[in-house]
DRENDO-1510 file (C-alpha; in Angstrom, 1 decimal, always signed):
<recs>
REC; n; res; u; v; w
REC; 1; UNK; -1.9; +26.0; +6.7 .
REC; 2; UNK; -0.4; +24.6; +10.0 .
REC; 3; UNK; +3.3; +24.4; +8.3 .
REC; 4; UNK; +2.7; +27.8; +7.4 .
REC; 5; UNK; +2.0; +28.7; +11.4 .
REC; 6; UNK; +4.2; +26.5; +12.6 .
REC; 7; UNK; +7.7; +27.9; +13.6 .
REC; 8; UNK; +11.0; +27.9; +11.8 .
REC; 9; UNK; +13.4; +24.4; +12.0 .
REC; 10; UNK; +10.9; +22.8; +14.5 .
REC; 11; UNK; +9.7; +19.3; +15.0 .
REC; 12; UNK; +6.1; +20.0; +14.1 .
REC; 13; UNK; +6.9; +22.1; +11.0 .
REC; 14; UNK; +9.3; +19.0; +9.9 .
REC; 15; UNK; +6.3; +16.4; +10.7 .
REC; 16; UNK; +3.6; +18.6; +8.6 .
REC; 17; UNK; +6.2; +18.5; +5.6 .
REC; 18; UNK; +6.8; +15.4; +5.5 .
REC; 19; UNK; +3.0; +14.6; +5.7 .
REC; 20; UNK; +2.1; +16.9; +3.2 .
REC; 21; UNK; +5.2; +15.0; +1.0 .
REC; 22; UNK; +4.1; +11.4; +2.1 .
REC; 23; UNK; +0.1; +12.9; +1.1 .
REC; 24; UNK; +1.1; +13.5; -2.5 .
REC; 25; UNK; +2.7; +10.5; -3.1 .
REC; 26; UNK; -0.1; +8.9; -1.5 .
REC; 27; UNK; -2.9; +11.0; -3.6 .
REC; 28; UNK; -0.3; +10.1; -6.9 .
REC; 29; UNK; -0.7; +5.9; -6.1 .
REC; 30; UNK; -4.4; +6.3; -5.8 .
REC; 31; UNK; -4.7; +8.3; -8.9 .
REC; 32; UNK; -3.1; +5.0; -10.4 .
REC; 33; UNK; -5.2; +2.6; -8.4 .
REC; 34; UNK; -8.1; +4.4; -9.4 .
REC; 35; UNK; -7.3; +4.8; -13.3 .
REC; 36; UNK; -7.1; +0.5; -13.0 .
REC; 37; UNK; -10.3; +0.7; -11.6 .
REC; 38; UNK; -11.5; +2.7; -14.9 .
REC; 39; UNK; -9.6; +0.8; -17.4 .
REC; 40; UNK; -11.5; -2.5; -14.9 .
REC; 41; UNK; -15.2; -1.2; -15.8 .
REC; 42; UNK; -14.2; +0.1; -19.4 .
REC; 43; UNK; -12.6; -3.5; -20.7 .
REC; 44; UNK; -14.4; -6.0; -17.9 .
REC; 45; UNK; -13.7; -8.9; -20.3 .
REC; 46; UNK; -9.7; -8.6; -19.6 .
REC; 47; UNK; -10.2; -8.0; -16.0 .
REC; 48; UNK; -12.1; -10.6; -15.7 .
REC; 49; UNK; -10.2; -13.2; -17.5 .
REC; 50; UNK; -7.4; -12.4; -14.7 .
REC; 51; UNK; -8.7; -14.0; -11.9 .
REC; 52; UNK; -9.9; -17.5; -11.0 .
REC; 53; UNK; -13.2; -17.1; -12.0 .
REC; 54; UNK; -11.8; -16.8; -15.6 .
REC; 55; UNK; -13.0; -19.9; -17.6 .
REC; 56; UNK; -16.4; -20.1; -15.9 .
REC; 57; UNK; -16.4; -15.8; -17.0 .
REC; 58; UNK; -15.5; -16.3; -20.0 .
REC; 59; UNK; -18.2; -18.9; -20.7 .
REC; 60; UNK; -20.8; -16.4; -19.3 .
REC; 61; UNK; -19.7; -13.9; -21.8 .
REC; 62; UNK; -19.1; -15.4; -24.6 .
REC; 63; UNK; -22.4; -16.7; -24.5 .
REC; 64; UNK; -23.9; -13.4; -24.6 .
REC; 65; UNK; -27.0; -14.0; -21.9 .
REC; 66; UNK; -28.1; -11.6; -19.3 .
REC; 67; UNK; -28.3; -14.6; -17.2 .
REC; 68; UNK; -25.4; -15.8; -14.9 .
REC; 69; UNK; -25.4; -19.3; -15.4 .
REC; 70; UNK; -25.8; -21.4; -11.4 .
REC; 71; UNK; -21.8; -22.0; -11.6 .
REC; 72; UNK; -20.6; -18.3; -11.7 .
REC; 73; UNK; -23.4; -17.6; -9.0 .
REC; 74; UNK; -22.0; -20.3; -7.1 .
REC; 75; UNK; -18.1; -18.4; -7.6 .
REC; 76; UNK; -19.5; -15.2; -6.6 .
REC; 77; UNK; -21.2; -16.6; -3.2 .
REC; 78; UNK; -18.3; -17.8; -2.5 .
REC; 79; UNK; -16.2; -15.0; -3.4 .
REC; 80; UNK; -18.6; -12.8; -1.4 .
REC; 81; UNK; -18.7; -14.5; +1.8 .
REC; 82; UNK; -14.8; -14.6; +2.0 .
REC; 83; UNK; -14.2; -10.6; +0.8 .
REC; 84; UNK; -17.3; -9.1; +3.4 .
REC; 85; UNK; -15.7; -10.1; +6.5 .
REC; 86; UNK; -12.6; -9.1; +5.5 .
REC; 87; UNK; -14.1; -5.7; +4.1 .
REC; 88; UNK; -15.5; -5.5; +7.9 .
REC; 89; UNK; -12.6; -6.3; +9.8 .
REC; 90; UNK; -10.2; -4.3; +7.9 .
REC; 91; UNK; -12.3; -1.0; +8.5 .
REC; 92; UNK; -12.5; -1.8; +12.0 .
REC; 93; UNK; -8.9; -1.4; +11.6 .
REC; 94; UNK; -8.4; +1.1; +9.5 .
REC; 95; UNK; -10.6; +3.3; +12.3 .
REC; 96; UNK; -8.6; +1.8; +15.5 .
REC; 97; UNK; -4.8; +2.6; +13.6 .
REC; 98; UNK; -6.3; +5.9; +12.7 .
REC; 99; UNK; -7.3; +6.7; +15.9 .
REC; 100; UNK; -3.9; +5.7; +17.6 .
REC; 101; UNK; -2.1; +8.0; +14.5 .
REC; 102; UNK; -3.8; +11.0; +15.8 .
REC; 103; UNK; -2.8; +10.4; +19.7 .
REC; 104; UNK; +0.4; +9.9; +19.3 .
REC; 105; UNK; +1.1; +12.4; +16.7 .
REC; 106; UNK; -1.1; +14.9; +18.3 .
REC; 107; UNK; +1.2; +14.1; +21.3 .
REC; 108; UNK; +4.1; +14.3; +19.9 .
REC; 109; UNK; +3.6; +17.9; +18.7 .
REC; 110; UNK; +2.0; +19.3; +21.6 .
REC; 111; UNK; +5.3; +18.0; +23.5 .
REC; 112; UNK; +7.3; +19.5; +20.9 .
REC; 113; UNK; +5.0; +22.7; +21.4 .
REC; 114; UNK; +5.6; +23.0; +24.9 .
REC; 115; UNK; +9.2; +22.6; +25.0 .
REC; 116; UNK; +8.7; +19.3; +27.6 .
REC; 117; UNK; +11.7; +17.6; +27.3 .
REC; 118; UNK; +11.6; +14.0; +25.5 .
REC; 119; UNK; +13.5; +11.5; +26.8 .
REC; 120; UNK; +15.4; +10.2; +23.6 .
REC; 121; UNK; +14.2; +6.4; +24.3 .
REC; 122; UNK; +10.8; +8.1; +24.8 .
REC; 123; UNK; +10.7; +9.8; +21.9 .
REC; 124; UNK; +11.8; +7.6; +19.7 .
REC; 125; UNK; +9.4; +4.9; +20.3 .
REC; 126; UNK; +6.8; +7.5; +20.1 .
REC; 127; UNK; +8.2; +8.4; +16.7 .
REC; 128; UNK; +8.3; +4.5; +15.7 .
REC; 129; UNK; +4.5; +4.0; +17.1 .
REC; 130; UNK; +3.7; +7.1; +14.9 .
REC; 131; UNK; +5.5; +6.3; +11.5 .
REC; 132; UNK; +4.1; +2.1; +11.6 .
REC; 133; UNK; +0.8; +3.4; +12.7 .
REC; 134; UNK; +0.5; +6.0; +9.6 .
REC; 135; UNK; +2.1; +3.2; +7.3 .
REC; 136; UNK; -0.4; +0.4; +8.7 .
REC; 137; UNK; -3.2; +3.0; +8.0 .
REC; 138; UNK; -2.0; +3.5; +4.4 .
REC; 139; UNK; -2.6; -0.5; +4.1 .
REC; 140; UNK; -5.4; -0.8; +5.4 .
REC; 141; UNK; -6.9; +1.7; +3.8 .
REC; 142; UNK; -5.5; +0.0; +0.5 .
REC; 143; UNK; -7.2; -3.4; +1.7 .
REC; 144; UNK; -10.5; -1.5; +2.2 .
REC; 145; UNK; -10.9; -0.4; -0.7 .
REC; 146; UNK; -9.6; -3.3; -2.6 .
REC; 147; UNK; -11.9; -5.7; -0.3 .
REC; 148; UNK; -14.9; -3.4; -0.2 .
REC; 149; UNK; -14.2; -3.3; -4.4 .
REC; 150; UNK; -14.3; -7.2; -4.1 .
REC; 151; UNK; -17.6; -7.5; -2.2 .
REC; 152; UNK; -19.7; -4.8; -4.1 .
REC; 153; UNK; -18.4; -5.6; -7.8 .
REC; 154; UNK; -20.1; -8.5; -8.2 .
REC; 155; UNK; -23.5; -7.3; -6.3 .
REC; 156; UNK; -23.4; -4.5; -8.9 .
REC; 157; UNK; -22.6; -6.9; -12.1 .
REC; 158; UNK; -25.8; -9.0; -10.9 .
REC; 159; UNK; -27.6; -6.0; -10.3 .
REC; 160; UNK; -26.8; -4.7; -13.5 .
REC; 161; UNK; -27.1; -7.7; -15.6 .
REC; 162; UNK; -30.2; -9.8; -13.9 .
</recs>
């Protein structure tokens, strides 16, 4: 709707394209991330014999017992306390990059708006601080969800089988 509004061959009519563009591909890789996040909880055995927890897993299900033997309790705990502060922090992030995204590209498009002139140098790092911010936020909103994933998965596989 605002690159509908905004005027013709403009710099905030080129920004909401190219948002809108970098949006799709963006909504495209998390259709794949989340479709190995299906085919993760429809075949856990395979996921599971990925990681390092894979011959202590494998024991545990092959064995066919609700109960998690003390080693892979052990691996979880520690796989826990090292993906929940990271879950934490990264969030922290993801808020504070966010937050600096919307300043400076709200600024830069009520600048281009109001016809204030941009000095080139000054523009251009405002451009730079926009683009690494919005790419940073695209990580860390990757490393969120991977490290949030990482901290609740095996709280819900405990949960689920005793």
């Amino acid at each position: 709707m605002r690159f509908k509004r905004a005027r013709l061959r403009t710099f905030e009519r080129r920004s909401y394209f190219v948002f809108g563009a970098v949006s799709l591909a963006i909504g495209l890789v998390m259709a794949v991330v989340s479709w190995g996040n299906v085919t993760s909880v429809v075949n856990p055995r395979q996921t599971l014999s990925g990681t390092t927890l894979a011959p202590i897993g494998q024991t545990w299900l092959q064995s066919g017992r609700a109960q998690i033997s003390p080693l892979l309790h052990h691996a979880i705990d520690e796989r826990l306390a090292w993906q929940r502060p990271k879950a934490i922090i990264c969030s922290i992030l993801l808020v504070a990059f966010v937050t600096l995204a919307v300043f400076v590209w709200r600024t830069l498009i009520r600048q281009s708006r109001a016809g204030e002139p941009f000095r080139k140098i000054s523009r251009r790092l405002m451009l730079g601080a926009g683009v690494v911010s919005t790419l940073s936020c695209l990580v860390l909103m990757l490393m969120v969800i991977g490290n949030t994933e990482g901290a609740v998965a095996p709280l819900f596989i405990t949960a689920l089988y005793g």
